[in-house]
Every structure is written in C-alpha cells, then in structure tokens.
N, C-alpha and C positions, 0 to 999 in steps of 0.2 A: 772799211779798211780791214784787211784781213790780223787775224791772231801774231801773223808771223813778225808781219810789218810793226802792230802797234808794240814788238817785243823790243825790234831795233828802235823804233821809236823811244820809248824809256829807257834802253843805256843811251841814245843822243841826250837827249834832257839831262842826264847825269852825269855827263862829261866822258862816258865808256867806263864808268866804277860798276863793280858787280851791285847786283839791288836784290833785293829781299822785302817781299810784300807779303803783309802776312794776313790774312782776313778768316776773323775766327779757329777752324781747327783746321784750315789749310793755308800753307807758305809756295810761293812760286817763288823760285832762285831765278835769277838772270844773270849770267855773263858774258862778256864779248868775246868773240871769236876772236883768234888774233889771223886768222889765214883771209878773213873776207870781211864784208865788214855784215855783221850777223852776230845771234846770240846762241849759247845755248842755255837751256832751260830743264827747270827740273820741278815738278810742282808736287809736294807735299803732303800727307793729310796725316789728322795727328789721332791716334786711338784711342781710345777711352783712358787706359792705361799712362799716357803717356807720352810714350813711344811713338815718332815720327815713320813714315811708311812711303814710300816711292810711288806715287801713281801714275805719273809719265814723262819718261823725259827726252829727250833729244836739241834739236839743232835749227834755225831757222838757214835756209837758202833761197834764194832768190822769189822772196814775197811767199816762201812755202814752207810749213813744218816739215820736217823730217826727222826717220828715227837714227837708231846708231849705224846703220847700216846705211845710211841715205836713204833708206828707202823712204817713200811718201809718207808719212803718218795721218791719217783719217781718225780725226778726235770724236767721240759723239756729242753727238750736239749741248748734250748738257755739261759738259767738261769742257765745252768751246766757250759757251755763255760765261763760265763761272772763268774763265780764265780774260776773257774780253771784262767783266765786272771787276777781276782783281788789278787788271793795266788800267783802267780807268781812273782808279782812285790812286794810282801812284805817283 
C-alpha cells in the first residue's frame, strides 16, 4: 500500500478527525480534505532547541502524494520508510 493510501486510510479509522502521530522528534499532521475524500499532510521534526521545523508537506490524490502545487511529490526513500513506520502505529 502506498504512503498516500495508508494516510486516507488513518483519517477513515478516525472517523475523518485530524490525527497527530508523534514518534520521537518527528510529528506527521493529518487532515481531511473536504473537496475529495484525501488528506493533507504535514510531517514535522523537532530541533535540538525545541523549535518544530517543516519537512514536507502537501496533499494526497488519487492513491498519490502531492505537493502544493499538485505537482507529484517524490519522497526519498528514507522519508517514505519513516513516514509508512509512523502510519503504522497509529
């Protein structure tokens, strides 16, 4: 199952409430789209410091991330892993 799928996936299981998973010093947001039935997503890392930091966000479409623009978003691979390990345990 793809990234995008198991995003919708977890707002189903929660009824379409925004979700917040947090593992260690990174947080992935989820919320539902209201135009389609899709999430978007925003995942987190937190700094030494503190201070929370934006490391990728956008939108799921039809089984496919995307960024703000629509356009395709191509995660690398270890930012795919870690983000399939945090929908897991949600």
């Amino acid at each position: 199952m793809t990234v995008a799928r198991q995003m919708v996936r977890t707002l189903q299981a929660h009824n379409w409430h925004p979700v917040a998973i947090v593992n260690g010093s990174d947080r992935l947001d989820l919320a539902p789209l209201t135009s389609q039935l899709g999430a978007g997503f925003t995942l987190w890392r937190q700094n030494p410091g503190g201070q929370w930091s934006v490391v990728v966000s956008g939108h799921t479409a039809n089984g496919e991330l995307r960024g703000s623009e629509d356009e395709p978003l191509h995660l690398p691979h270890h930012a795919e892993k870690r983000l399939e390990t945090m929908l897991a345990g949600a």
